[in-house]
Structures are given as C-alpha cells and as structure tokens.
C-alpha positions as CSV (number, residue, x, y, z in Angstrom):
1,X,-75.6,24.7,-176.2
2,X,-76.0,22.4,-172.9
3,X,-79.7,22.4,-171.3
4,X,-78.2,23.8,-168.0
5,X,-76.6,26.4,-169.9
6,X,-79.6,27.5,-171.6
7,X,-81.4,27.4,-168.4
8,X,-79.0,29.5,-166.4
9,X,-79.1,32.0,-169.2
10,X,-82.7,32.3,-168.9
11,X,-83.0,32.8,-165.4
12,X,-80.1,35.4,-164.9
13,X,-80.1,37.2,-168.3
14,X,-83.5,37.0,-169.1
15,X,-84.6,38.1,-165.5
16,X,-82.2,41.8,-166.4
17,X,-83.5,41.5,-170.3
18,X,-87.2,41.6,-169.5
19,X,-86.9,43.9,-166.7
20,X,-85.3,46.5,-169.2
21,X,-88.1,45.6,-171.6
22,X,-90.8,46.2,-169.7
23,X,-89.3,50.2,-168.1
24,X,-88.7,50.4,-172.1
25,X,-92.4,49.0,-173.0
26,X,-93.9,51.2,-170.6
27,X,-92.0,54.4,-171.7
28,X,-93.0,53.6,-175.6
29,X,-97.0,52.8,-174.5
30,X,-96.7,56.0,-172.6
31,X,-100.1,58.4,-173.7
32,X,-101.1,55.3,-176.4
33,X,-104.5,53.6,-176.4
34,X,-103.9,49.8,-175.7
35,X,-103.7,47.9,-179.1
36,X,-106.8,46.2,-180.3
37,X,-106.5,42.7,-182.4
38,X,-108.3,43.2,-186.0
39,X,-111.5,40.9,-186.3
40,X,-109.0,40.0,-189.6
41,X,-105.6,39.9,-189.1
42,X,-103.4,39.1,-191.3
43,X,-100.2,37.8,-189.9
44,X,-100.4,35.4,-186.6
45,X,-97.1,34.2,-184.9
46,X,-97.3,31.0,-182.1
47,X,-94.2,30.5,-180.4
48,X,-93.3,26.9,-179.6
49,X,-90.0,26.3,-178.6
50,X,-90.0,23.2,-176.7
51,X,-90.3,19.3,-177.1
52,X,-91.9,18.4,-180.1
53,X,-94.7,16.4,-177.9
54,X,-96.1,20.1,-177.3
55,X,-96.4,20.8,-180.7
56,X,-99.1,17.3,-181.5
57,X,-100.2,19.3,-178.2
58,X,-100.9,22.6,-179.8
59,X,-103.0,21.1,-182.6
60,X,-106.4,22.2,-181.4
61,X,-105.1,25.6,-181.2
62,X,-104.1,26.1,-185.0
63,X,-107.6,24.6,-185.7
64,X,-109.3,27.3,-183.6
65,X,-106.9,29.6,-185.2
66,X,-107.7,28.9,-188.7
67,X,-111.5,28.9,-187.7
68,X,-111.9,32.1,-185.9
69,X,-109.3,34.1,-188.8
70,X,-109.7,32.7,-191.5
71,X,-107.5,34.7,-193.8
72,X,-104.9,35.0,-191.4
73,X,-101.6,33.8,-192.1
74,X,-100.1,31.6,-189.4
75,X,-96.1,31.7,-188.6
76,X,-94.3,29.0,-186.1
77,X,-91.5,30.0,-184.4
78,X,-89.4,26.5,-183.0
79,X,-85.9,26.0,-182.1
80,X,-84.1,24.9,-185.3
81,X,-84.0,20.8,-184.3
82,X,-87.6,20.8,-183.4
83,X,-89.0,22.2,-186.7
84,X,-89.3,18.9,-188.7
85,X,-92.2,17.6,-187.1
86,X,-94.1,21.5,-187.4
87,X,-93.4,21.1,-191.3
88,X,-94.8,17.4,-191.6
89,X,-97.9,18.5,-189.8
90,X,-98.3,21.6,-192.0
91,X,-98.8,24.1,-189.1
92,X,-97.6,27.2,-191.2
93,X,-96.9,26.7,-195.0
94,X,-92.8,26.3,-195.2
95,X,-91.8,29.8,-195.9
96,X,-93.7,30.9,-192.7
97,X,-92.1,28.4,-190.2
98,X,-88.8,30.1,-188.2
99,X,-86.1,28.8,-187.0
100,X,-83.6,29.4,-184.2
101,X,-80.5,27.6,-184.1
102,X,-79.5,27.2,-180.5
103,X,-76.2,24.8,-180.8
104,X,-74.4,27.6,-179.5
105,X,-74.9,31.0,-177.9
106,X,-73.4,33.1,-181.4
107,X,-75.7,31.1,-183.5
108,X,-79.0,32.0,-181.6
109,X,-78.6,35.6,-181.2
110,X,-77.8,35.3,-184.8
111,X,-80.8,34.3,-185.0
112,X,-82.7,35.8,-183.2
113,X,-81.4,39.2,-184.6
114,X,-82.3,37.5,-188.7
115,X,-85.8,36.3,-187.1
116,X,-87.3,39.3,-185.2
117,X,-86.3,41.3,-188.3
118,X,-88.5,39.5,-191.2
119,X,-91.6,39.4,-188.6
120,X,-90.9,43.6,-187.8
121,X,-91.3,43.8,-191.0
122,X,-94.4,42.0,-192.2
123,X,-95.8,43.2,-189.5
124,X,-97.7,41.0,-187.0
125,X,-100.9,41.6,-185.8
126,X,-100.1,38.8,-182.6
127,X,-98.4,36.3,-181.2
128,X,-99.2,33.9,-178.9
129,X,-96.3,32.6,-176.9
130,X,-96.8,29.0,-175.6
131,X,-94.0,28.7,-173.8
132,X,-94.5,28.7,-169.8
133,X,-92.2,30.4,-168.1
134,X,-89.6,31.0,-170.3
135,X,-88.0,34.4,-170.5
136,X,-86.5,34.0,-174.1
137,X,-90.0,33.4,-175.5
138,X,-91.3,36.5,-173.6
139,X,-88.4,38.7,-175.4
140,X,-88.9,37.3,-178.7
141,X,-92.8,38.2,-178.3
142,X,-92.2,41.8,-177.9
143,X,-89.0,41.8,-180.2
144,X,-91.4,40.2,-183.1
145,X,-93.5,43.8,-183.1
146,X,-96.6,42.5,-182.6
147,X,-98.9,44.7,-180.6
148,X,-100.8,42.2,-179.4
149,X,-99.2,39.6,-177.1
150,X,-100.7,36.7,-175.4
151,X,-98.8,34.6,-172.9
152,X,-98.8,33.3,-169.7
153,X,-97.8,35.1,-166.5
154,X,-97.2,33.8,-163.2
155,X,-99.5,35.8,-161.3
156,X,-98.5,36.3,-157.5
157,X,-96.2,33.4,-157.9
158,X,-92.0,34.2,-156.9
159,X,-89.3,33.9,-158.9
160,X,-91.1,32.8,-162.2
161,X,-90.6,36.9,-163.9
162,X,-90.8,36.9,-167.5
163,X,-91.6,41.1,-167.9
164,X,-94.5,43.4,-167.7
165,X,-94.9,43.9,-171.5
166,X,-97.2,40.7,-172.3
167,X,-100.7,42.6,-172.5
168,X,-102.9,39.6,-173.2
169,X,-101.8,37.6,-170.3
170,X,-103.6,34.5,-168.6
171,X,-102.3,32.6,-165.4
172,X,-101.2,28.9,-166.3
173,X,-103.1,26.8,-164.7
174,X,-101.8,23.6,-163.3
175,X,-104.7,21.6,-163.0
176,X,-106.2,21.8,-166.7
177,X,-105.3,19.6,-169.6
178,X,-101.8,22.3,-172.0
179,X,-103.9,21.7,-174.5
180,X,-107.1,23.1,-172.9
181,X,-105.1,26.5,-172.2
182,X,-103.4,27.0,-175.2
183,X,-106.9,27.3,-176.4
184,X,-107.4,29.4,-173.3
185,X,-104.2,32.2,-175.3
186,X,-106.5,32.6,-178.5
187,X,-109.3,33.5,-176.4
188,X,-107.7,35.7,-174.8
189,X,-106.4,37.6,-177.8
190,X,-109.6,39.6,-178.0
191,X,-111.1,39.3,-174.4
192,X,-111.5,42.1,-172.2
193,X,-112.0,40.6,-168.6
194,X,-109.5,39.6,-165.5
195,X,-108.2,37.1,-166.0
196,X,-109.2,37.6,-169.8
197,X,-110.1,34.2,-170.6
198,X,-112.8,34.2,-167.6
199,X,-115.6,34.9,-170.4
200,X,-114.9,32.2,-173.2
201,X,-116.9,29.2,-174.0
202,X,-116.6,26.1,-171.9
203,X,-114.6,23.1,-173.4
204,X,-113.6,20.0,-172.4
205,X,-109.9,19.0,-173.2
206,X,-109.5,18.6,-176.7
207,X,-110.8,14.6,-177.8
208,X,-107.8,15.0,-180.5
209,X,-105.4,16.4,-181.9
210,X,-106.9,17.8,-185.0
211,X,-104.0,17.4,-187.0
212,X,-102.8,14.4,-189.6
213,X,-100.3,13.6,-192.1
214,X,-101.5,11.7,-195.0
215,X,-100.1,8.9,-196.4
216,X,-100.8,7.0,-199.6
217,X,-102.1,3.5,-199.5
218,X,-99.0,2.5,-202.0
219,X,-96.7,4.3,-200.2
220,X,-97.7,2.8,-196.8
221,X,-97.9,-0.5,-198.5
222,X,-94.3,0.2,-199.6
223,X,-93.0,0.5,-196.7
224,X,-94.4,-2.6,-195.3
225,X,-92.8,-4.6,-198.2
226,X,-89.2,-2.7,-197.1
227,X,-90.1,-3.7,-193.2
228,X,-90.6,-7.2,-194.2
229,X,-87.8,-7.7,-196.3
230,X,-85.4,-6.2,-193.4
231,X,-86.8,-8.1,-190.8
232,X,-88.1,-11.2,-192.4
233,X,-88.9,-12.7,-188.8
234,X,-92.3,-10.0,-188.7
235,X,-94.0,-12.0,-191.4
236,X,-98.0,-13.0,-189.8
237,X,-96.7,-11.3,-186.3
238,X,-97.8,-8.8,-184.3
239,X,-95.2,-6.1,-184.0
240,X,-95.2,-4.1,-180.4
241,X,-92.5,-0.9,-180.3
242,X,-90.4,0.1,-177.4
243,X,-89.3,3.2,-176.6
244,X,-87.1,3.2,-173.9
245,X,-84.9,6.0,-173.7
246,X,-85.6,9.1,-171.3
247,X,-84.3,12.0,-174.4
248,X,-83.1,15.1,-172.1
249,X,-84.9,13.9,-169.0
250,X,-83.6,10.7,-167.8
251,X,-86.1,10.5,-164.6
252,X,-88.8,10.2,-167.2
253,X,-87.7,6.4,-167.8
254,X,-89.2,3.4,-167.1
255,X,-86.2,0.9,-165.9
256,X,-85.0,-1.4,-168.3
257,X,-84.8,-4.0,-166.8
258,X,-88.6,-3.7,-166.9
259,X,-88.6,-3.2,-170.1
260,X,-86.4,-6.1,-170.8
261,X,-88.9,-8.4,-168.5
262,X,-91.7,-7.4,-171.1
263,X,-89.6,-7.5,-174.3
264,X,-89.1,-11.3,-173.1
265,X,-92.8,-12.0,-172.7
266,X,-93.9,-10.7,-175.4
267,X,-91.7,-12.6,-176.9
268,X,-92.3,-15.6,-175.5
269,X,-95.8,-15.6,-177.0
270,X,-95.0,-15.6,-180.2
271,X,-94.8,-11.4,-180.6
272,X,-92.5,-9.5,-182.2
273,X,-90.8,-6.5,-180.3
274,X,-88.7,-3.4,-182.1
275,X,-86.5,-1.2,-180.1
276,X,-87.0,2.3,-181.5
277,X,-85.3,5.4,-180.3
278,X,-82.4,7.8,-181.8
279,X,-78.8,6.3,-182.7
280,X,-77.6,7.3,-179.1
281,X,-80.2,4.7,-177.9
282,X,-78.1,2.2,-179.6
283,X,-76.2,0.9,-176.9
284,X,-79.5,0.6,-174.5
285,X,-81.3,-1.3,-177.4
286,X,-78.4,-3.9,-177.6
287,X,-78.4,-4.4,-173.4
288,X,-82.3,-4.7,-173.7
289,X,-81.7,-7.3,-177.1
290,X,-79.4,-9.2,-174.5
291,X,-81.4,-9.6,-172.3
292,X,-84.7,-10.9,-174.0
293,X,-82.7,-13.1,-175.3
294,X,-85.0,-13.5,-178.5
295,X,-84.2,-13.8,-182.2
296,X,-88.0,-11.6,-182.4
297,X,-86.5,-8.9,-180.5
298,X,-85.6,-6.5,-182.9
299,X,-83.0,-3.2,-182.4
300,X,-84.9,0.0,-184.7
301,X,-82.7,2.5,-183.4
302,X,-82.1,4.4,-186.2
303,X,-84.0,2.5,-188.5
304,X,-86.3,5.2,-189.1
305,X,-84.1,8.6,-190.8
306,X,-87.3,11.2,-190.2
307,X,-90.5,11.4,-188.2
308,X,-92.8,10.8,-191.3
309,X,-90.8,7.6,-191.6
310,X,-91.8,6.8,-187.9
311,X,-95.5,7.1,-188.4
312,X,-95.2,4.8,-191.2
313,X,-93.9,2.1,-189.0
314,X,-96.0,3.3,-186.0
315,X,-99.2,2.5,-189.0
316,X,-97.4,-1.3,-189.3
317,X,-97.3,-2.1,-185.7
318,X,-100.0,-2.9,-183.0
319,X,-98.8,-1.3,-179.6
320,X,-96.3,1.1,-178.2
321,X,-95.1,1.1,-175.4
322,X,-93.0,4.1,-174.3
323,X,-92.0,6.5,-171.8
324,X,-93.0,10.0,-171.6
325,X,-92.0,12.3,-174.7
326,X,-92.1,12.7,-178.4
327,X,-93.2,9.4,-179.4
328,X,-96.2,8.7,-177.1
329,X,-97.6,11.9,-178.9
330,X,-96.8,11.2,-182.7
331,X,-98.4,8.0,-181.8
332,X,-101.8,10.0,-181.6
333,X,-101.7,10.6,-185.2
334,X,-101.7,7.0,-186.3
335,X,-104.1,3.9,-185.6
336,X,-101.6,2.2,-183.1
337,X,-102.5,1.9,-179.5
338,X,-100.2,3.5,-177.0
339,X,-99.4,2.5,-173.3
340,X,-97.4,5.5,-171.8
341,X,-96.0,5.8,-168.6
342,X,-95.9,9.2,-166.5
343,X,-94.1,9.7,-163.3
344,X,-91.8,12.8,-163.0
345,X,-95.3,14.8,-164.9
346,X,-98.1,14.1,-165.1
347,X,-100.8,12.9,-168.1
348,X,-103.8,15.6,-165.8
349,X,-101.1,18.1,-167.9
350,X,-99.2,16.4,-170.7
351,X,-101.4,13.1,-171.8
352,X,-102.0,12.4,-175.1
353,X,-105.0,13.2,-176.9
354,X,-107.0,10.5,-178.4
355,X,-108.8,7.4,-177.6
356,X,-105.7,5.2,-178.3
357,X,-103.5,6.0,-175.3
358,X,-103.7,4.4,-172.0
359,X,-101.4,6.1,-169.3
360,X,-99.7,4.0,-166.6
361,X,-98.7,5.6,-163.2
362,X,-98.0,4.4,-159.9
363,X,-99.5,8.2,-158.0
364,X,-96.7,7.8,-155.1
365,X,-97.1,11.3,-152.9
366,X,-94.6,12.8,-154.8
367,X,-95.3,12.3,-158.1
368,X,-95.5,14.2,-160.5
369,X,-92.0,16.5,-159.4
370,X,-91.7,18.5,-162.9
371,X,-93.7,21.5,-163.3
372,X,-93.6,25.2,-164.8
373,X,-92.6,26.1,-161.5
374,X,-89.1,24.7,-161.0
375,X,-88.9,24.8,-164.4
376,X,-88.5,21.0,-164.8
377,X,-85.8,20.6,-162.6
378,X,-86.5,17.6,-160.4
379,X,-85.3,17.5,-156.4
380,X,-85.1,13.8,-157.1
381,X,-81.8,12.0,-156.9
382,X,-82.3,9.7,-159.1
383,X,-84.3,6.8,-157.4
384,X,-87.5,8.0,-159.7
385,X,-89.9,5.6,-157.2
386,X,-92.6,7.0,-158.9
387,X,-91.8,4.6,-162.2
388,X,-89.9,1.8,-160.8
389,X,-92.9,1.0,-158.4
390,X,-95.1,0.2,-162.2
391,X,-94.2,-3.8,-162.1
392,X,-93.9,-5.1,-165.3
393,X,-95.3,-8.1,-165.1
394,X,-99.0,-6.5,-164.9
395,X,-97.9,-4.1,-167.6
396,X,-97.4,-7.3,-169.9
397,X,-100.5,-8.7,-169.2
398,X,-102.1,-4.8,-169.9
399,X,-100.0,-5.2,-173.3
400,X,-100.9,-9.2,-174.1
401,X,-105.1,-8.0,-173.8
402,X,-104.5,-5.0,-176.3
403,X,-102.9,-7.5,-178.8
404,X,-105.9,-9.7,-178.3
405,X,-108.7,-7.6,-178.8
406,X,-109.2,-6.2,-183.0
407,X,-106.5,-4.2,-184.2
408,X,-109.6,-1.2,-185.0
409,X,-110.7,-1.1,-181.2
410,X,-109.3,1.5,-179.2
411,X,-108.7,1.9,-175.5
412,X,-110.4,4.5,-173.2
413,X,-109.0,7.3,-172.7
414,X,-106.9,7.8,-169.7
C-alpha cells in the first residue's frame, strides 16, 4: 500500500474509528475503577511501527523495561518489513515479535484481526504505543486488551485526534531527545500526576543505545576475507561508506552531486569509497561511480542481503557518511564513525545515540520542516535549501580528519 494511501486512511478513517472507540471505551469503563498496572506484570506490548531508525531509538526503553519488570515478558508489534532488524537486536524473543503486513489494505486488516486476537488472549497487562500521532497505533492499543495504555496525546493541539481511550497519556514534546520520552511512556505506566510523567527521575538523553548484536571474531574475520576477495582494490585502505539515497523521504537527501564531489576526494587520497543502499539505489550508485571517476569507488548496493550483514561491513570500514534514516542509526551499534546530515528533521529529535556520530546541518530558518504535527509532510517543493547549503568541500575535509586520527577514537557527540 502507497505511503499517501496509508496516510489518508489514517487521517479520515482513523479520525471516525477512534471517535467510535472512545463513546464505546467510555460506555465499557462506565461505574469501573481505573485499571492499575501490577508491580509484576507479565505480558508487556511496545508498539513500533515506523522506520527502523526508531527502533535503535527505542533501545533504552526495553532496558528500563527489563529493569523495572523483570519477569515480564516483552512483545513488539512492527509492520511486517520492519521486523528484521527488532529480531537481530533481540527486543522480544521470536515467538513474541508481531507482525502486520501492510502491502495492501486486505492483508493488514487481516492482520490486524489474527494479531489483536493472540494478545486478547494472553492477556496484556500494557502497552505502550510509540507511535506519535498515529491513529492505527491508538486502535491497535485498545484492540490488544490491555487495560493499561500509555501513548502520546496531543494535548490542546488541532487536528492531531487519536481517541479518548489512551489512559496513561503524556504530551509529546518537541524539544526533548524520542529517546528521552519513550522513557518518559514507561514512567508513565504507573504514575499518578498531570501530566503523569511530571514526577519521574531526571535523565539526560540516553548516552547509547543499550542494545548490541554480537558477532564472532571468526565470523567477522570471515567476512573480511569475502570483502577482500570481492573487492581486491580495499587491501591496506581505508574504506568510507556512502549512503545516498533519501528511502521514502526524498527531501531528506543530501545532493549528489555533493556526494559525488566527496566520493572523488576521498578518492583522490588514496581512500576507498562503497556506495551502499537497497537494489533500487542501483541506478544512483552507478551516476555517483560516473562521476568520481575512480577505479576505488565502489557500487555495494545490494551487496549486503540482511542488516546483520550490514553491521559486519559497517565493523570493516572507517566512516559513514549518510543521510538521515536507517543507516546512521545501525551505525550506533558498531565501532565505525558516522557523519549524518539532518535538514528536513532535526538530530535535537532524531540524532543518534553514541559518541561516534557527528551531525551536519546548515540551521536555515526553516529547517527542520517534518514534525509529528504535519505528520511529516513537508510544505517544501523540493529545493530542500536546508541540505544543499552543507558544501561539500568542508564536509571532505570533516571526513579526511576522522580518517586521520586512530580508528578507536570517537567523535563528540553532536
């Protein structure tokens, strides 16, 4: 199903669904005490249905989780294309990550109808819903049967309705770290004041992401031996990884041409560069190839056929350099330094966690355009100033000082 679909379903349908909900929610609560979350549950759902970045993102969360209950059982509830990376990280042990098919509207109320049934009938104790302002999450947190449901509600803000029915309910909060508030949802779980995570402990944002995926020294070492015999030309070179495409959000791009005017330099002095992105950044790889103009510039598209695959050649190379999105954060989880650019959103909200990662950013007036509140629809068309005004040529020189300082140091954090 198209993004614009989905979105226009949400906004129209789920605006009548949840109204419904909540007259229905309030008629069932009628004359009922409100439901209090056992100091030891026993079944937990977190709903995370969006880009897999969020999910590194959500990390500290299932750590706080597993500390504060620990002999709950944790479930995940992802769309269906998203749920590799939840497995690889070992949020939820296999048989307690769900899935929802969304390639067409049939298959997800499918779904939705096979999903809602096994959690109804473990039953929950919670769920925590991280999406924003998403109406579908909101129905699937009261359709799940928990009693307890934390989420975020929009407050006094217009045209952001997701239903009366979430009763552990905080305001989202532009101006902290998504990280820092979906810590902000489990302390909310069992809090009693307005808003109800008012009272918890102070934190910083999260130094890391508390989460890791393990690799053997012989398996790692494996793979290098396969990376060298594909690409003999990365023998006693320092490898630096591109990732150029913008995935569903196009704005989110750096140009290529800058991207090219790197590749080239880096190049030129002696480094090699891979391309990396899905097989339908092919075509962009090859223009970017043509342009450096380098036998060291390298096309990866596709060379990797899974995320764990990825980190393993993220743990063989020295720098990424990438837009916005998945990679930037699955670089967190691995030694390699990160330079990530933010324009349309901004790192204040979505940065990576870690030492490793150095954000790049122009701050033109107005930047960043994608919030909760439109619901990532930028009123940009097209020129995205906010990236095209990051130069290269001072971005290479930002790259050719990481590769010259000791692949163990790390950068500060942005």
């Amino acid at each position: 199903m198209k993004l614009q679909t989905q979105r226009w379903i949400d906004r129209w349908v789920g605006q009548l669904l949840c109204a419904g909900l909540s007259v229905w929610a309030r008629l069932a609560g009628a004359g009922k005490a409100a439901p209090v979350l056992n100091t030891a549950p026993r079944h937990m759902l977190v709903i995370l249905l969006s880009e897999m970045g969020s999910v590194v993102l959500a990390g500290p969360l299932f750590a706080a989780l597993r500390q504060r209950y620990p002999g709950v059982t944790l479930h995940v509830l992802q769309l269906k294309k998203n749920q590799e990376v939840a497995a690889l990280l070992g949020l939820a042990r296999l048989e307690h990550l769900h899935a929802l098919d969304d390639s067409s509207g049939l298959a997800l109320v499918r779904d939705i109808w096979r999903v809602c049934r096994t959690l109804r009938a473990l039953p929950l104790d919670a769920v925590i819903d991280c999406e924003l302002f998403s109406r579908i999450s909101s129905l699937l947190s009261y359709l799940s049967g928990a009693p307890v449901r934390a989420g975020f509600t929009p407050h006094t803000q217009e045209g952001l309705y997701r239903g009366n029915f979430i009763n552990r309910a905080i305001p989202y909060n532009p101006y902290q770290h998504i990280s820092k508030q979906f810590l902000s949802l489990a302390d909310a779980l069992q809090a009693n004041s307005a808003p109800r995570h008012k009272a918890a402990a102070l934190r910083d944002t999260p130094p890391d992401t508390a989460l890791s995926v393990v690799f053997s020294p012989a398996e790692l070492a494996g793979y290098g031996r396969q990376l060298q015999a594909d690409f003999a030309m990365l023998s006693k070179r320092r490898l630096v990884l591109l990732y150029a495409g913008g995935g569903l959000l196009p704005e989110r791009a750096w140009p290529a041409a800058h991207y090219a005017r790197v590749a080239s330099g880096l190049c030129q002095a002696g480094h090699a560069v891979g391309l990396i992105g899905l097989r339908e950044d092919a075509a962009l790889a090859r223009a970017l190839q043509a342009q450096a103009d380098s036998p060291l510039c390298l096309d990866l598209t596709g060379y990797t056929r899974s995320i764990r695959e990825l980190l393993m050649l993220f743990h063989h190379a020295d720098l990424l350099i990438t837009n916005d999105g998945g990679p930037g954060h699955f670089a967190s989880l691995t030694p390699m330094r990160t330079l990530i650019f933010f324009g349309p959103e901004t790192a204040r909200l979505y940065g990576p966690l870690g030492p490793r990662a150095t954000v790049l950013e122009s701050g033109i007036a107005c930047s960043p355009c994608l919030s909760a509140y439109n619901h990532r629809q930028t009123f940009c068309d097209g020129d995205n100033q906010c990236l095209k005004r990051i130069a290269p040529d001072p971005v290479l020189a930002t790259a050719l000082a990481a590769l010259a300082e000791p692949a163990d140091s790390a950068a500060p954090p942005p």
